[in-house]
C-alpha positions in Angstrom: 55.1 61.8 -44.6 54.2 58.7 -45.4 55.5 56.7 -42.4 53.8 59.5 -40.8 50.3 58.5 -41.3 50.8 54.9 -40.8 52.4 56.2 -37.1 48.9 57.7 -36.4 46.8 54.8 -37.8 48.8 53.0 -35.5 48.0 55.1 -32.4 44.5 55.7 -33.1 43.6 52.0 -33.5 45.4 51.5 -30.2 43.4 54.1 -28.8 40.0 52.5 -29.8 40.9 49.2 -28.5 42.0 50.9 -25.7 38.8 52.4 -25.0 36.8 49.5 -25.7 38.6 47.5 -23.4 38.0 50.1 -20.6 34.4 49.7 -21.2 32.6 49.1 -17.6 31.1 46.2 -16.9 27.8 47.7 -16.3 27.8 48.4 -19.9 28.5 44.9 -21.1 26.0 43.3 -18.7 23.3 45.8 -19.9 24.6 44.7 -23.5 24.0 41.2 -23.1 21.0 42.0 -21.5 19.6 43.2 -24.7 21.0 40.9 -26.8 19.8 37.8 -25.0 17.1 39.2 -22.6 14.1 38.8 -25.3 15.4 35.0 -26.0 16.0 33.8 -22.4 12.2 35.7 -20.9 10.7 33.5 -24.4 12.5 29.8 -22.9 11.1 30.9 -19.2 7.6 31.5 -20.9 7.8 27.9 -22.9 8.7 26.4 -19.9 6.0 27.9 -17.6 3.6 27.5 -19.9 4.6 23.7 -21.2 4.8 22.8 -17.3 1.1 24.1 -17.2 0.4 22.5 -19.9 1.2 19.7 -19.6 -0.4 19.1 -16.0 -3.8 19.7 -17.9 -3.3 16.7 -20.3 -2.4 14.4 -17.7 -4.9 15.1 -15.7 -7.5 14.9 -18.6 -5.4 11.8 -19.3 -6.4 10.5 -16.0 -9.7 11.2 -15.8 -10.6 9.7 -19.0 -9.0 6.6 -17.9 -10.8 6.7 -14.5 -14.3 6.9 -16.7 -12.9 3.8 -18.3 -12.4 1.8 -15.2 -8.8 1.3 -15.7 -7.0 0.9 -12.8 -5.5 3.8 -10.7 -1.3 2.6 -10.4 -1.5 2.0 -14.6 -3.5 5.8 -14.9 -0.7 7.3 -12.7 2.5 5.7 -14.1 0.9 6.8 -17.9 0.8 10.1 -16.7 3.8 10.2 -15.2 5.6 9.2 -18.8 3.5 11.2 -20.8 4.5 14.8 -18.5 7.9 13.9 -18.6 7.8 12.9 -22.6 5.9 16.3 -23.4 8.2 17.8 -20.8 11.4 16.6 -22.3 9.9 18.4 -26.4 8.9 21.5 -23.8 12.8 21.9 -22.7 14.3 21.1 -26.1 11.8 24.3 -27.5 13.2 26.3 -25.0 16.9 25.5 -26.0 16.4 26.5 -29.3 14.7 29.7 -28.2 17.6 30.5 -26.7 19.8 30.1 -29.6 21.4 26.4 -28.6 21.6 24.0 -31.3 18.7 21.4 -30.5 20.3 18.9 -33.2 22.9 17.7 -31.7 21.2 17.4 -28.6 18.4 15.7 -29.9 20.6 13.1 -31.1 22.3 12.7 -28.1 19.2 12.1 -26.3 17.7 9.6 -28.7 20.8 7.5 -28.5 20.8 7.7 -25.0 17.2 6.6 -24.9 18.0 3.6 -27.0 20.7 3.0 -24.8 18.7 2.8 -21.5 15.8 1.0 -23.4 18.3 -2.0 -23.9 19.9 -1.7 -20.6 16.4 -2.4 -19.4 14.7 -4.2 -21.7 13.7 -6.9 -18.7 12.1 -4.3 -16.7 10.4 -3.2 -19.9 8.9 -6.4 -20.2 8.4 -6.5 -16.5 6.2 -3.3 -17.5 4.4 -4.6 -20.3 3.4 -7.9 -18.2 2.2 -4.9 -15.3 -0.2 -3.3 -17.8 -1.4 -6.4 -19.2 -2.3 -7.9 -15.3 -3.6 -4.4 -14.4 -6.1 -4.1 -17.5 -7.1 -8.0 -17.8 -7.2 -8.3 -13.8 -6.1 -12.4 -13.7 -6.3 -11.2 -10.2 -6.9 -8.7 -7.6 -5.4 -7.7 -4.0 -6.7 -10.2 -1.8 -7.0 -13.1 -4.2 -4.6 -16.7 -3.0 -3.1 -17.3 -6.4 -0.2 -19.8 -7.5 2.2 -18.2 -10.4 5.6 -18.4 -11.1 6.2 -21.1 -8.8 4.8 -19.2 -5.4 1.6 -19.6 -3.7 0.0 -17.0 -1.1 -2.0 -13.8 -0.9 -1.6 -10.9 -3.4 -0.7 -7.4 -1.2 0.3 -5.5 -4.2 -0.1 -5.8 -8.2 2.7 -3.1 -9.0 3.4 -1.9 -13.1 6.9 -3.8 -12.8 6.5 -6.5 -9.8 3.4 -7.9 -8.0 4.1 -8.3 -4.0 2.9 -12.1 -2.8 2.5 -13.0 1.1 2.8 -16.8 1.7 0.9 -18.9 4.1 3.7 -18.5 6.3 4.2 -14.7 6.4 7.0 -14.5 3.7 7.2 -12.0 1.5 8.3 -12.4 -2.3 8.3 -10.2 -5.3 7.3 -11.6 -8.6 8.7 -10.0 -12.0 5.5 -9.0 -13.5 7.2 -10.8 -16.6 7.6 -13.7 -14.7 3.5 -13.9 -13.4 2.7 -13.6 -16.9 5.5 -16.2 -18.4 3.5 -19.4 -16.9 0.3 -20.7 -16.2 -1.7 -18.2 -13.3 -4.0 -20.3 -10.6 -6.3 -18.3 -8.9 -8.2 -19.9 -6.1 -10.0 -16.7 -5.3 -11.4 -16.2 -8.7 -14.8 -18.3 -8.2 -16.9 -18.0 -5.1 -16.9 -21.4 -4.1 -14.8 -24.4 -4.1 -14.9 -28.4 -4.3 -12.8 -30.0 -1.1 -11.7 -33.3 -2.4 -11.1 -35.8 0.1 -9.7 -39.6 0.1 -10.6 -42.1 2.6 -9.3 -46.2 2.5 -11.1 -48.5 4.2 -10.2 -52.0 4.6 -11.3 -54.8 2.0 -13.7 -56.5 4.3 -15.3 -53.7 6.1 -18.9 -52.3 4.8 -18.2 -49.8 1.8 -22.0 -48.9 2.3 -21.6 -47.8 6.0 -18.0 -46.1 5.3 -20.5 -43.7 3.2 -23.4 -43.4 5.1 -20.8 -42.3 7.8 -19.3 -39.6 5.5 -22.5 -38.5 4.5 -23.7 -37.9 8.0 -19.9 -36.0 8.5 -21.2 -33.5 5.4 -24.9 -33.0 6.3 -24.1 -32.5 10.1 -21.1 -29.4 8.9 -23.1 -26.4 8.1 -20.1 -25.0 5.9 -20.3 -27.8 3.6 -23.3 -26.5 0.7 -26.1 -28.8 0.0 -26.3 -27.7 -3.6 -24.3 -29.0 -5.1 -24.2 -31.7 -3.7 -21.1 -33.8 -1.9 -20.1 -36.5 -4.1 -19.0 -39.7 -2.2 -18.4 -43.0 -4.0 -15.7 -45.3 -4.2 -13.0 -44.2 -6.4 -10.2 -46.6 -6.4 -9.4 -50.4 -5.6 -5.8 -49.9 -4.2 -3.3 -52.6 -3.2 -4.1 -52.7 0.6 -7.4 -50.6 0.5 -10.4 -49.6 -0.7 -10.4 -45.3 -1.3 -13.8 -43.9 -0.6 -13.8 -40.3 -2.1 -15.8 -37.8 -0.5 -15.8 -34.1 -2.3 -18.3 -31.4 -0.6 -18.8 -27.9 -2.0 -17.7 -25.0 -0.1 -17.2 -21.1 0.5 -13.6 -20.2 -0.8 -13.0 -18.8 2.4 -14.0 -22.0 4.6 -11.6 -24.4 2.0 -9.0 -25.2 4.6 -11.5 -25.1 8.2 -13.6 -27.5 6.6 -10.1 -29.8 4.9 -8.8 -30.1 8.6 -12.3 -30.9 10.3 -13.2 -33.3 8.0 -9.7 -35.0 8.0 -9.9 -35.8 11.9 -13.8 -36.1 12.0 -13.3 -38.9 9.5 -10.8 -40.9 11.2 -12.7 -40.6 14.6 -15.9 -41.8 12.9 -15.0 -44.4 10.9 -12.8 -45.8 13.7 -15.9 -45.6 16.2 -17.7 -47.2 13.1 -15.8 -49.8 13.5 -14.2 -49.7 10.4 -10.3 -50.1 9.9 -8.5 -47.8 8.2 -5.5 -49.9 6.9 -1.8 -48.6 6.3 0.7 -50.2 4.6 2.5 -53.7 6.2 4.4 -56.5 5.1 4.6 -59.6 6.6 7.4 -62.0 7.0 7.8 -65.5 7.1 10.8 -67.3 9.0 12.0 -71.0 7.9 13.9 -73.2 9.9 16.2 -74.9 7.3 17.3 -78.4 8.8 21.0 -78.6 9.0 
């Protein structure tokens, strides 16, 4: 009797597992469906509304920065870190909504932050040179500086890399790191500048009428400014001449038209002056040693 029970305890568990196993599909979809329906709608909704969220403080971000007057690439590339910070908590919410363990994944994600952060701890530098050029403003697109060895034309001051254009058309990109690392030059920064200019005339011609023909050279260029005033006077008593140094005042922009006109008018005047501009010569004396 006994081993006839057990026989249809046996057959009746056999038959529920049976049954459950030849449950349809459809019923275990609609299953899960109510089991994990409520959780994954909540995660879309935190992400929708995060993702909308989170374009409102940028661009209140933004504009407050705009009202500050700082610069437009810096405002963007702040906004751009602070969506995809905010962004980065909004999908983490989500996962736990949904019932995934946000610890572990946390963790993961801090260590791969560290991680990248040392990989690229030059271009974070890089960056933190970027911001300090874009709020300080050393310089401006347009402005002829000299940093980091490299003279030209600034096209582009960039967060990581500022784009230079040398006198003769080559392009180069400067580290931001490296702009800041060194002394910065900028040429542009004032609106005028001093062209200074040495001239060597012999030891007997007329200093006095070596000036009064470099003053006439000064008052007849209308580019050079009156005030101040050119500054010519002799500046050095040199081995083979005397140096006459003559430095007008001038619009930044008329520094190298003024250089070269001045260089050749010099030497065409002083020479019609009559005035010798010596160069260096050495003279040699031959004896005839009796045999």
């Amino acid at each position: 009797m006994t081993n006839l029970l057990l026989f249809l305890q046996d057959e009746g568990a056999e038959t529920a597992s049976a049954s459950a196993s030849d449950t349809p599909l459809k019923d275990q979809l609609v299953q899960y469906a109510i089991d994990y329906g409520p959780k994954v709608a909540l995660a879309l909704a935190i992400l929708i509304i995060g993702r909308w969220i989170a374009g409102i403080l940028v661009g209140l971000l933004q504009k407050g920065m705009a009202k500050k007057g700082i610069d437009a690439t810096l405002s963007r590339f702040l906004g751009s870190v602070v969506k995809a910070l905010f962004m980065a908590l909004v999908v983490l919410t989500a996962a736990g909504a949904v019932g995934v363990d946000t610890t572990s994944f946390a963790a993961i994600l801090a260590a791969a932050g560290f991680a990248i952060g040392f990989a690229l701890q030059g271009s974070l530098g890089s960056f933190a040179a970027g911001v300090m050029i874009i709020t300080f403003r050393p310089f401006k697109a347009g402005d002829y500086v000299e940093v980091a060895g490299t003279a030209g034309i600034v096209r582009e001051v960039g967060v990581f890399a500022t784009v230079i254009t040398t006198p003769d058309n080559k392009r180069i990109i400067v580290p931001n790191s490296s702009v800041t690392g060194g002394n910065i030059v900028n040429y542009s920064a004032e609106p005028t500048r001093r062209v200074d200019l040495v001239f060597g005339i012999s030891y007997g011609d007329d200093v006095k009428k070596a000036k009064q023909v470099l003053e006439r050279l000064c008052k007849e260029d209308e580019r050079i400014l009156e005030d101040p005033a050119p500054t010519i006077a002799v500046v050095e008593l040199a081995d083979s001449s005397v140096n006459l140094v003559c430095r007008p005042w001038v619009k930044g922009t008329d520094y190298w038209p003024v250089y070269f006109h001045m260089q050749e008018q010099a030497l065409l005047q002083l020479d019609e002056a009559g005035l010798t501009i010596p160069f260096p010569q050495r003279d040699v004396h031959m004896h005839t040693v009796a045999s």
